[in-house]
KOLNU-158294 format. One record per residue (C-alpha): residue number from 1; residue in one letter; x, y, z. Coordinates in nm, 3 decimals. Example, Ala and Ser with C-alpha at 12.3 -4.5 7.8 and 13.67 -1.06 7.14 Angstrom:
2
+-----+------+---------+---------+---------+
! seq ! type !      c1 !      c2 !      c3 !
+-----+------+---------+---------+---------+
!   1 !    A !   1.230 !  -0.450 !   0.780 !
!   2 !    S !   1.367 !  -0.106 !   0.714 !
+-----+------+---------+---------+---------+
***
This chain:
29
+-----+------+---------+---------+---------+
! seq ! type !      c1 !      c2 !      c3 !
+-----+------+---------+---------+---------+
!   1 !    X !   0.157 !  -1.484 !   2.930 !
!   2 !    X !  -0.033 !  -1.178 !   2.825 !
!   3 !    X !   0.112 !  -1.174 !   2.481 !
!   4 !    X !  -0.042 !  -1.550 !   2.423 !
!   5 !    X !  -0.390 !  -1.484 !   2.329 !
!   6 !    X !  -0.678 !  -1.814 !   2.422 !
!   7 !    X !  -0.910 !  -1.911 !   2.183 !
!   8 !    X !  -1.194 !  -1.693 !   2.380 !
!   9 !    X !  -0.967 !  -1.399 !   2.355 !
!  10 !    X !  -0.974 !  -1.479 !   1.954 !
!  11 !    X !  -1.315 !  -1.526 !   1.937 !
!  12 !    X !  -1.431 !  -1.218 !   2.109 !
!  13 !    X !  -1.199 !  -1.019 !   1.908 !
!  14 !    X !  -1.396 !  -1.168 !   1.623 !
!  15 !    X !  -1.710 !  -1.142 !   1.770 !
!  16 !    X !  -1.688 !  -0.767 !   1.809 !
!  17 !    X !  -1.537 !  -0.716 !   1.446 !
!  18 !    X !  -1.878 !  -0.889 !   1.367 !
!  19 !    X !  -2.083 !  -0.706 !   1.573 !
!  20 !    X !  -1.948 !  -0.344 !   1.442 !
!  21 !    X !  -1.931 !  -0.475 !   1.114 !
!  22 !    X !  -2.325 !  -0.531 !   1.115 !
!  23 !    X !  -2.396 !  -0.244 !   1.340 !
!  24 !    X !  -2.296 !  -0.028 !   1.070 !
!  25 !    X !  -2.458 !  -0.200 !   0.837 !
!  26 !    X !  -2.803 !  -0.254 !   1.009 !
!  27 !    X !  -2.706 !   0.137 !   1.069 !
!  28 !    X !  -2.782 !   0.165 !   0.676 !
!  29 !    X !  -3.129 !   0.192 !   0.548 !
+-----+------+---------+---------+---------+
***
């Protein structure tokens, strides 16, 4: 069961890919 990831799992996963990705870029000047 843990090995079977939901679609919220996905989407957070995504979600903090996102959120890094444009961290580091609002991180730029």
């Amino acid at each position: 069961e843990m090995e079977v990831e939901t679609e919220d799992d996905i989407i957070f996963e995504d979600f903090a890919r996102l959120r890094l990705r444009g961290e580091g870029a609002d991180s730029s000047p």
